[in-house]
N, C-alpha and C positions, 0 to 999 in steps of 0.2 A: 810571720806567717807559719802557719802550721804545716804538716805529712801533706804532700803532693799526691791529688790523685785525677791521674789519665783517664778521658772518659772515649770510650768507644764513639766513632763521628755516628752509628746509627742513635745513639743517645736523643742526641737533637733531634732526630727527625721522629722520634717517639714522645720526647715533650710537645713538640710542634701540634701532633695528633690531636694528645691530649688538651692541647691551648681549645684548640677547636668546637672541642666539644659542650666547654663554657661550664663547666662544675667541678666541685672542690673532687681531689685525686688525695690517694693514699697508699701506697704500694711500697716494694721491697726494693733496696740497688740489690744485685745479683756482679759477682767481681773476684778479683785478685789480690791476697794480700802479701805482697814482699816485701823484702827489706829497707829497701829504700823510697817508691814509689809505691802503690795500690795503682790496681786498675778498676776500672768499672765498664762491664761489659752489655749490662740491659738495666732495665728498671721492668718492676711486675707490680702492676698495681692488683691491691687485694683484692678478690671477686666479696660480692654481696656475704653477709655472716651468713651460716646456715645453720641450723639449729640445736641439732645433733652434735655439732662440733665447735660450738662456739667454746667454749673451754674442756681442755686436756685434764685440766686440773682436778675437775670432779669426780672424772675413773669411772662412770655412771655411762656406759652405751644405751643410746635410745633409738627406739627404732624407726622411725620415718627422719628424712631430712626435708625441712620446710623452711625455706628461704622467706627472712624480712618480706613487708610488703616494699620498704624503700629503704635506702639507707640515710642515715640523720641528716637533718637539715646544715649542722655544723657539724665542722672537723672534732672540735673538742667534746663532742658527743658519741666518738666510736668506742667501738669494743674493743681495748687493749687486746682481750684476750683472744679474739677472731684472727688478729691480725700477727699474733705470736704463735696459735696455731700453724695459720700460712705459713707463716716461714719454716718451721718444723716440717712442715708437707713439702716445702718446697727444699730445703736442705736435703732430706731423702731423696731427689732427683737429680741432684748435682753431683759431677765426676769429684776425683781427688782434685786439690789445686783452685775449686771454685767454692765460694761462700755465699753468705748474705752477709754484705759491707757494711748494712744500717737502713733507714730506711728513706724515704721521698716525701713531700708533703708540696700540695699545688692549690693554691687556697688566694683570695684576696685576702689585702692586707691583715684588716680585720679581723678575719678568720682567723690567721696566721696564730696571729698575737694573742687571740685567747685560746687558740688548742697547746701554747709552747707547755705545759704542763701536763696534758695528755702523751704528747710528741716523746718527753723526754721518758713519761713512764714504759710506752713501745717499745725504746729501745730496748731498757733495763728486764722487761718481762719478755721479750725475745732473745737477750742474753739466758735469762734463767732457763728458758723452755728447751731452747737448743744445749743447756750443760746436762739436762735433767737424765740420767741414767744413764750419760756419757762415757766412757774409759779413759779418751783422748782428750787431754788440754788445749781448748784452740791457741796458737800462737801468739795472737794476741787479742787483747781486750779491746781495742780501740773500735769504734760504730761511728757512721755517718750518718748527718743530718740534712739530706739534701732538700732547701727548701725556693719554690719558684713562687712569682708573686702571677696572680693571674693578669694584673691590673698592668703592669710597667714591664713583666715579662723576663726579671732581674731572677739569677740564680746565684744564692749564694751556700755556702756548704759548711757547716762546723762537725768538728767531731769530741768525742766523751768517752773514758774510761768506762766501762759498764761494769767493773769489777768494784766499781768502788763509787759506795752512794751520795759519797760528797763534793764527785768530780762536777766539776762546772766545763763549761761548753765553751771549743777553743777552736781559732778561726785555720778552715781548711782550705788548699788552693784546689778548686776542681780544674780543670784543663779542657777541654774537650778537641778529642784529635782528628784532624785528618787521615783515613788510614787505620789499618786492624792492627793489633798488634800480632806476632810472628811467633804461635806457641807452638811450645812442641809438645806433642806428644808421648805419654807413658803407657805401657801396658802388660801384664801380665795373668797368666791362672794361679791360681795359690790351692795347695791344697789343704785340709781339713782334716783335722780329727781331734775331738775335744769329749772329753770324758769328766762332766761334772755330777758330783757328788753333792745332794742336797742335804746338811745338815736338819739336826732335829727342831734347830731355833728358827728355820725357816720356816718350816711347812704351810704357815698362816700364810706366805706370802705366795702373790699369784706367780703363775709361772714367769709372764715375762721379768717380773724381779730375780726370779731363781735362777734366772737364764742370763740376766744382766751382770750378777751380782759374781756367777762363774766364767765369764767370757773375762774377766779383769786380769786373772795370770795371764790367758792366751795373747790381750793385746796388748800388757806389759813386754813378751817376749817377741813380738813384733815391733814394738817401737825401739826395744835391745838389739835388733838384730842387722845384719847391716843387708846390703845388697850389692847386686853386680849388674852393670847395664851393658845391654847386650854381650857378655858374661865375662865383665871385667870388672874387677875391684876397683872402685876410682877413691880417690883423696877426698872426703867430704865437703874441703874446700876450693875443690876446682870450679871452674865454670864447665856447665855441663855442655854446652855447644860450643866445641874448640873452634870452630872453623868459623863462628861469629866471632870470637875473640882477636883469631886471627885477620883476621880480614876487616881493617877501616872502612869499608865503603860500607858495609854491614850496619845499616841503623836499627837495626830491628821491629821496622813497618816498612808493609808493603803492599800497595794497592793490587796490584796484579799477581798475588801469590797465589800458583794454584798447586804447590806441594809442600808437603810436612815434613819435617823429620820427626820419625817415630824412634823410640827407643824398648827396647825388651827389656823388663824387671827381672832378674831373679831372686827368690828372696832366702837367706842362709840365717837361720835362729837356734839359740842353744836349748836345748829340751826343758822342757816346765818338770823341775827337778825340788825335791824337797832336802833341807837342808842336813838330814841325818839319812843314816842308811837304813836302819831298818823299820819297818812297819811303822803304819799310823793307823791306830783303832778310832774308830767314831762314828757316834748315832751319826746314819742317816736313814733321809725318810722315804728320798728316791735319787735315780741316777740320771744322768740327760748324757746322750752321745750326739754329737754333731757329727758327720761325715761329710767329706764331698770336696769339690772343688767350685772357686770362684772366680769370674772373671773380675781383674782390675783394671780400673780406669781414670788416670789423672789426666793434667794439662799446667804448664809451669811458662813462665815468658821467657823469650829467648835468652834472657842475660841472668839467667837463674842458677844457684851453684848446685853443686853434687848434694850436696846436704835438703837444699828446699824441693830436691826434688824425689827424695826419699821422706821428707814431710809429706810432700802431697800424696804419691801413691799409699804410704802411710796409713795416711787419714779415709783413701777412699773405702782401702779391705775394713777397716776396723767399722767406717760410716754405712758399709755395704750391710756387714754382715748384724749390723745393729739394726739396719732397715728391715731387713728379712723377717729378722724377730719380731720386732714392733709389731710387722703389718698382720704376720700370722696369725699373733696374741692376739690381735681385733679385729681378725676373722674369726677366731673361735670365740670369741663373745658377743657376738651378732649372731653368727649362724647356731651357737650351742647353747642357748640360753638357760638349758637347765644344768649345766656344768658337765654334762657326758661328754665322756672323751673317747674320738675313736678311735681306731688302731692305727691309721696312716694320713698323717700331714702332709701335703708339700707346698715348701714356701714357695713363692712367687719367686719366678725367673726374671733376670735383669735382661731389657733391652733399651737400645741407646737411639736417637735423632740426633739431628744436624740443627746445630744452632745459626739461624738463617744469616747469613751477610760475614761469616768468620769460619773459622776450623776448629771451634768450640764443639762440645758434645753434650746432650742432657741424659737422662734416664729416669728412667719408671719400671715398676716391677708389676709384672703381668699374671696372675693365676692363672689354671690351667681351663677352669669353666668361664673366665673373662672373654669378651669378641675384641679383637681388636678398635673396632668402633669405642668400646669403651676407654681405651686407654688413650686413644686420641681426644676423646673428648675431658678427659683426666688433665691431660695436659694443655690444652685451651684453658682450661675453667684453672690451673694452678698458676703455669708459667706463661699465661698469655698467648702461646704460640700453637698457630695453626699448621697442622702437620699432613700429611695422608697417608693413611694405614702401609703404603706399600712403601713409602719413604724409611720408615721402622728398621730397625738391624733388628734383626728376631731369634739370630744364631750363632748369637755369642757365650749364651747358656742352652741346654735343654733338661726337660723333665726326661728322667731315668724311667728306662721300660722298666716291666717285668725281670729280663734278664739282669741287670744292674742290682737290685735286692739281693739279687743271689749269690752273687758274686762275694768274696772275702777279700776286701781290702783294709788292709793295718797300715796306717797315716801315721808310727810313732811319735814322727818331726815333720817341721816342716820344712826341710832341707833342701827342697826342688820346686823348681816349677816349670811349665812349659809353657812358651809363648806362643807355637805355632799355628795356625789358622787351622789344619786338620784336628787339633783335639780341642772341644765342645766341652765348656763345663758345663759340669750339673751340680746341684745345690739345691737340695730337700731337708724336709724335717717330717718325722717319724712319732707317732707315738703309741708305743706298745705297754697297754695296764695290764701290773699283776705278771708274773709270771717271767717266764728267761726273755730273753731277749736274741734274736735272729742276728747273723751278720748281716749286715746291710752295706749298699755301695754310697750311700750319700742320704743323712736326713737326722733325725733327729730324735733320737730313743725315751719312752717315758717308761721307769722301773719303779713301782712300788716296791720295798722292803719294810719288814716289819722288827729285825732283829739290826744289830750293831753289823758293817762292815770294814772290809778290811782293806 
């Protein structure tokens, strides 16, 4: 038998639903990967393709979205590419610590057996879509295949390297538990400031490439870097909850847990330094400054060491500030269609829910002309879950006034961070054509130059 993987007991009572409803399912596991076990925490099955979005691949924004009349009659008829989307959409909404594990398939027999070649492409083009402009290495390659039979109501589970196009499909133990399992919680702001230089071989490229392409030193020197929790240097191979360690009665599930332990990040990095001292001359065509600070947010299982748990906060800053860009980049390509750029960007703010029946957390990023009805309904139609606007943490970032522009803050390193509930990050982006450039407290600077800098 293959990697053990622990399923959440609302698991069941989500397949159960969906038995119900008597037609073929196709969705995402949503979970935990560690060392020894994986967890599996929800399943999301993929909403209908929609038009506009049915492939990433094309880089082509169109402007209405108009949803299939139905979805196909057989499994082996979907849209890979809809459903590699979803998970991309749906990856940006998850803390550090959580993933998409592989995906679900709920089909009679029949079905089954002639989609297993569709199935197996899913994964492999959800492995590519989620690497695509990435910095961070997921941990590892391993995807689940979880497949139910409608008919006999049997679950059984394999899993496949997705690195490698020759791996064949090897048999997984799923589990499904009584009880949640007992995470804890990470959290930190991290600040910001990122000064990229666009070479002259880029220029053809759009900006989210020129943006992706300079964030690569930044979150090399964060994954370099170490941390202090609640502001102690720990051994990377400790376990990070001593007092679960200590403590044998401690299984690490519990049906009546109604408290967390949290833990405060700090994050200490050696500066994005060039290997010679003096000077480096070279075309470029423009300059991009990041500012600001961002809130992070992971989630690791009780028996988690020091080390997987600077993975996941890790992976969130790096997945946060990768979302931000993303979403930006295509908003200005919807709403700018003739390519004019204006003077002031700001990215969309992070806010977090409650993931129903656990001490899990989601996220979505809100612009600032968005209603909140919209992003409830964002998240219905992505991760399946009905929410209510006031249910929302809404202030964990905010958008910077007027005053905040004005202000001069130099971020040299990222040396600090503050966990504390009174200070609100912010986290914008800026774009100033032609011309010098203002200090700014948080956002994201666009400089044309026409001559070599320095």
């Amino acid at each position: 038998m293959g990697k053990t993987i622990l399923a959440d007991e609302s698991i069941q009572s989500y397949i159960t639903e969906l038995l119900s409803k008597g037609q073929w399912q196709l969705g995402l596991i949503i979970g935990h990967f560690a060392q020894q076990k994986d967890f599996a925490v929800r399943l999301i099955c993929s909403p209908e393709p929609v038009e506009d979005e049915a492939s990433e691949e094309d880089e082509e924004p169109k402007e209405k979205k108009i949803k299939t009349p139905q979805k196909p009659e057989n499994m082996a008829d979907s849209d890979e590419r809809w459903i590699a989307t979803h998970a991309r959409q749906v990856n940006r909404m998850l803390p550090g610590g959580l993933d998409v594990l592989g995906i679900f398939a709920l089909a009679p027999p029949n079905m089954m057996q002639s989609a297993q070649t569709k199935l197996r492409q899913i994964l492999y083009l959800i492995h590519k879509s989620l690497s695509k402009g990435q910095t961070l290495a997921n941990s590892t390659t391993e995807r689940y295949l979880l497949q139910i039979c409608s008919t006999s109501r049997k679950i059984t589970c394999r899993s496949i390297d997705v690195a490698d196009q020759k791996s064949a499909f090897k048999p997984a133990d799923w589990k499904p538990q009584s009880g949640s399992e007992k995470w804890i919680k990470l959290k930190t702001d991290i600040n910001v400031d990122l000064k990229i230089n666009v070479p002259v071989k880029q220029q053809n490229q759009n900006m989210l490439k020129q943006i992706q392409q300079g964030l690569v030193p930044y979150c090399d020197s964060i994954c370099k870097g170490i941390i202090a929790i609640n502001g102690e240097v720990r051994d990377v191979t400790e376990v990070l909850d001593q007092s679960a360690s200590e403590s044998k009665r401690s299984k690490g599930r519990d049906k009546g847990q109604t408290s967390q332990l949290i833990h405060n990040i700090d994050f200490y990095t050696q500066p994005i330094s060039k290997e010679k001292n003096e000077p480096e001359v070279y075309d470029s065509v423009c300059k991009l400054v990041m500012q600001g600070v961002t809130h992070g947010r992971a989630f690791v299982h009780s028996k988690s060491l020091v080390s997987e748990a600077k993975q996941a906060i890790t992976t969130d800053i790096i997945r946060s500030i990768h979302a931000r860009c993303e979403l930006l980049c295509e908003d200005i390509e919807v709403v700018e269609e003739e390519g004019t750029k204006k003077e002031l960007y700001d990215t969309p703010v992070r806010v977090f829910g409650k993931l129903h029946g656990s001490n899990l957390d989601f996220c979505d990023y809100k612009f600032q002309d968005e209603k909140l009805e919209e992003v409830t309904d964002r998240i219905k139609e992505l991760l399946d879950i009905t929410i209510d606007p006031d249910d929302l943490e809404l202030d964990c970032e905010q958008v910077p006034c007027e005053e905040d522009w004005s202000k001069d803050k130099s971020l040299d390193t990222i040396d600090d961070s503050s966990s504390g509930d009174s200070n609100k990050s912010r986290f914008n982006m800026l774009t100033a054509v032609g011309g010098g450039i203002a200090v700014v407290a948080a956002g994201l600077s666009y400089m044309l130059f026409g001559d070599s800098q320095t």
